[in-house]
N, C-alpha and C positions, 0 to 999 in steps of 0.2 A: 461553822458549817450549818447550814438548815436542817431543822429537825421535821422529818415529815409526822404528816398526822396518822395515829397508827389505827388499826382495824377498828380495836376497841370503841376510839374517838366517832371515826364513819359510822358504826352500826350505833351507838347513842344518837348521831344527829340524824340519822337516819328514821331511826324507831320516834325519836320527838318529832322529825319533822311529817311524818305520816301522821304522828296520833293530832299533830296540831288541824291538818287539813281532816281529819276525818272528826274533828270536833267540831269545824265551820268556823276556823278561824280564818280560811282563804280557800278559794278555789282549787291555790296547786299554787306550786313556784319550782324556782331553781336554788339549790347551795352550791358555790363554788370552793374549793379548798385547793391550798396547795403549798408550792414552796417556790423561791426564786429559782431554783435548778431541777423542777419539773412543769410538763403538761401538768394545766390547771386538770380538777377530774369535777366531776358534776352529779348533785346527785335532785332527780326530778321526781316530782310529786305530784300525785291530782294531775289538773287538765287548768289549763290558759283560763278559762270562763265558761260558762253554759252555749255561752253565743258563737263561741269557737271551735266546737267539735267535741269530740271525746278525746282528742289524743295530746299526749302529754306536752307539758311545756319542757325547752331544753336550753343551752344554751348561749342557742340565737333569739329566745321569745325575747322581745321589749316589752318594758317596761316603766312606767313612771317613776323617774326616781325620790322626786321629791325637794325634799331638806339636803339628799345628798347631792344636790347642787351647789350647794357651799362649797363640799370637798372637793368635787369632780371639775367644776368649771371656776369657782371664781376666787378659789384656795390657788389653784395651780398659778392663775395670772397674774393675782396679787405680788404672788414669788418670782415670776416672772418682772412686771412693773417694778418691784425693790429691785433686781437684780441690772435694771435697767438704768435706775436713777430716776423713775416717772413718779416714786413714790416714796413718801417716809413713815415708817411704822408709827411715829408719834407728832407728827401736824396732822392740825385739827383735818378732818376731810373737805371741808369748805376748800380747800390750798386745792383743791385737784376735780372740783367741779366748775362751770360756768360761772364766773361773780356773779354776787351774789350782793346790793346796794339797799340791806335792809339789815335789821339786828336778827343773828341764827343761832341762837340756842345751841338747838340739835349737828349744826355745822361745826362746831367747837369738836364735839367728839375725835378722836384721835383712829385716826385706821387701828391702832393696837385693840384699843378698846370697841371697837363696832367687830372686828374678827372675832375678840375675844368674848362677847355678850357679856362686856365691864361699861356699857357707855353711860348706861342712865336713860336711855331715851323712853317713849314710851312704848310700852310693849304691843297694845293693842294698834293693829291698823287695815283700814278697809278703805283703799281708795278708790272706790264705788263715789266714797264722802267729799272728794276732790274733785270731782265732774265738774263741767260747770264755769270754775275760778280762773280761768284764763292766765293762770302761771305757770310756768312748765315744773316737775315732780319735784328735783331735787330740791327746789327753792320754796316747794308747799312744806315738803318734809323737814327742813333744814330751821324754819323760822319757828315750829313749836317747839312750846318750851321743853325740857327736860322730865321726867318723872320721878326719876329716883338723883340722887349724889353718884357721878360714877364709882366703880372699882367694886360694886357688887355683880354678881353673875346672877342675870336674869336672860334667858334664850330671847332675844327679839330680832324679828324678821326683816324687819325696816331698817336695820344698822345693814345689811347685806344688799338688800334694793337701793340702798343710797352706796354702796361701791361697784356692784354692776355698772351703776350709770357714771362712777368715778373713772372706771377701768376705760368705757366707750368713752369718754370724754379725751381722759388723758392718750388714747393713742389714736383718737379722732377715728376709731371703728367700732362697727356694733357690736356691740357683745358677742352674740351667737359666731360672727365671722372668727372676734379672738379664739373664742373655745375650739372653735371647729379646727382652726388651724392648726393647734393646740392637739386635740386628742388624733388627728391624721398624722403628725409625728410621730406620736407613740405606739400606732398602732391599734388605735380605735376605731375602726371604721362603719361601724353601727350606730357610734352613740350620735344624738343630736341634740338641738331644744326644738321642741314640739312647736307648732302640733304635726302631728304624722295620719300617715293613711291608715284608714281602718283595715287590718288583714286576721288572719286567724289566730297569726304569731304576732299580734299587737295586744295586751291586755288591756280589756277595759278595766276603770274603778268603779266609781261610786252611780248610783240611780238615787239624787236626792228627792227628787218630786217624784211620787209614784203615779206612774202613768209617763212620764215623759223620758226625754230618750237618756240612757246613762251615759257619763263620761268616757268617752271611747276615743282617744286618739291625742285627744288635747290635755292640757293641763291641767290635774288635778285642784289645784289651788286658786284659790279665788284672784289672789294679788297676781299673782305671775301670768294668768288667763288675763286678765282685765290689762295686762304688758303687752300682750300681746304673743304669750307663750312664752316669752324670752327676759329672766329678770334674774337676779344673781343671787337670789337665795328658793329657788326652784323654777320648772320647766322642762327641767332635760330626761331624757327617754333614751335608756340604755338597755345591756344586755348584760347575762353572766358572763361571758365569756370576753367582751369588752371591760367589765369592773375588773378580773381577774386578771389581765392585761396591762389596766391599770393598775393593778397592787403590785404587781411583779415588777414593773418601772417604778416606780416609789422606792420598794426595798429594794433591789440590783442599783440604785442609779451610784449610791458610791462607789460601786465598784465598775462601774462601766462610765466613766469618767464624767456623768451626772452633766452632760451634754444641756440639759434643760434647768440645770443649778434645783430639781426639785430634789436630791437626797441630801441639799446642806438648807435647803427649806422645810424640807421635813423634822431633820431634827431638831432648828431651832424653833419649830409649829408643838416641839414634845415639851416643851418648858414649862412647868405651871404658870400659868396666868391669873387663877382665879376658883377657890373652893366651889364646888355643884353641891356635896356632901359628902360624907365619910367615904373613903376609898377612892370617891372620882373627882379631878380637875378638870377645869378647861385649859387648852393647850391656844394655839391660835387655830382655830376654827375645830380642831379634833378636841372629844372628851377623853380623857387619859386615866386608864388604869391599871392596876397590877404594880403600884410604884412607877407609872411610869411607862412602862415596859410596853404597855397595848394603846392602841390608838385606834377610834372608832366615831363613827356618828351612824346615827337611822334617818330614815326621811321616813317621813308620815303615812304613805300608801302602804309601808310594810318593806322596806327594804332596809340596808344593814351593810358596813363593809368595815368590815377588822384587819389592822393592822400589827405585827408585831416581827418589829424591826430586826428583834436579837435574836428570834430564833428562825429569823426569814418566813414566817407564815403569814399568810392571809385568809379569811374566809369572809363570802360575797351569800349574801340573801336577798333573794329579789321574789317580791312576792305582790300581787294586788287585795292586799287583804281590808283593804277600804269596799270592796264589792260586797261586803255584810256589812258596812256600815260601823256601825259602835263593838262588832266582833273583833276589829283591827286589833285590842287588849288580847286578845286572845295568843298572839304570837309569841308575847312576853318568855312562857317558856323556852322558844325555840332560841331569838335571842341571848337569854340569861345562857345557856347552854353553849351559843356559840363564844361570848367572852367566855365562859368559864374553860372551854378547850383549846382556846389560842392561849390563852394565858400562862397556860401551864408549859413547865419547863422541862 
């Protein structure tokens, strides 16, 4: 049975999640909480941005998710593609992009190991540096060499932009179209990849040149903006009440005959793959903690989605705490806070 989250738990995230906005570590956000056999409940903070009014965000606000683009869009397909036969956890990804009639390093990587940030490749990338070369991505990306020996865990972004474009490839549609398809099953009817209209219930992020206009609508991220919005390790613009939607299909789905094969993808996404440090693994695309027991990733603008399977809870943080820049640190409490209250039993 699910254990719901009891008072106690709410007034701690509660009391952290005000003291974090009234230290400037975000404008305001949403927490979602709940259990597979309840209404998600919400608890709101602050305000959306300066530029948006004074009234609180709830929700419906969107949001940039970020890194949780892995989980949300290109985690689900992946499971989707194996469950298909369009993909094998351990050939190289070269097998499932465009030929490629050159020597590819980076192509060797094995989908296990580009999900699991075990590949080796190089971590830094800005393909700003690619303009120009008249090759198409996956075959700029594929031909440099390696940087590390695979089978260590190092987070790199470009093992995720080279399976987006694995994912369009192999089922000869675009990314955005698979996802979209994807979370209107489930019952996502908010989420997208960006970029979006600017409204009041849109968060902007970050204002990196002062004076010019802030991130508002589009893609936080350099790599996934320069995509064109739409790239399989960020882009997408969600809501709380859409994450929380999604966590509640994730955990129900074995019991509701897991119609989309994601609750026998999820468990075996909970397997160690690969040491981070004491206490945390990587799973295939989730970080794994508590033994095991929780499952979770952040994206970069400040947002957060915890999984914990056994005791049916979830909790969703969406927040634009990139709009102070280098204060984004600042959430860490709320966070640390949120694993440490799913995790408990």
């Amino acid at each position: 049975m699910p254990v719901p989250f009891t008072a106690e738990d709410t007034a701690r995230l509660w009391d952290t999640f005000d003291q974090v906005v009234t230290d400037g570590a975000t404008p305001g956000g949403v927490l979602a909480y709940g259990t597979t056999q309840a209404a998600p409940q919400f608890l709101c903070v602050g305000q959306v941005a300066p530029e948006c009014g004074a009234g609180e965000p709830d929700g419906d606000t969107m949001y940039d998710i970020a890194s949780l683009t892995k989980v949300v869009a290109t985690w689900p397909l992946i499971g989707q593609a194996l469950d298909a036969g369009l993909l094998d956890l351990d050939a190289p990804i070269r097998d499932f992009l465009p030929p490629m009639n050159t020597q590819t390093p980076s192509g060797e990587a094995s989908v296990r190991e580009l999900i699991a940030h075990t590949s080796g490749l190089r971590a830094s990338t800005r393909l700003d540096h690619y303009r120009g070369t008249g090759l198409p991505l996956h075959e700029l990306l594929c031909r440099e060499p390696l940087e590390d020996a695979p089978g260590q865990h190092r987070y790199i972004n470009r093992g995720y932009i080279l399976l987006g474009l694995a994912l369009a490839h192999i089922n000869d549609r675009c990314l955005d179209q698979l996802a979209t398809d994807l979370w209107r099953t489930l019952g996502m009817d908010a989420t997208v990849y960006g970029p979006v209209t600017r409204t009041h219930q849109v968060a902007p992020t970050e204002q990196r040149i002062a004076g010019a206009p802030r991130i508002w609508g589009a893609a936080h991220d350099d790599n996934a903006a320069l995509l064109g919005g739409i790239a399989g390790h960020a882009g997408v613009f969600s809501t709380a009440a859409d994450l929380a939607v999604y966590a509640q299909r994730l955990l129900a789905a074995p019991g509701d005959g897991d119609a989309h094969g994601l609750g026998e993808w999820l468990q075996a996404s909970l397997v160690p793959q690969a040491p981070i440090e004491p206490g945390l693994d990587r799973g295939l695309s989730w970080i794994l903690a508590a033994g095991g027991r929780v499952a979770y990733h952040h994206g970069f603008t400040g947002t957060s989605l915890y999984l914990a399977p056994d005791t049916g809870r979830y909790l969703v943080i969406c927040t634009n705490a990139v709009y102070y820049g280098t204060a984004r640190t600042k959430i860490a409490p709320l966070r640390a806070l949120a694993l440490k209250t799913i995790s408990a039993t």
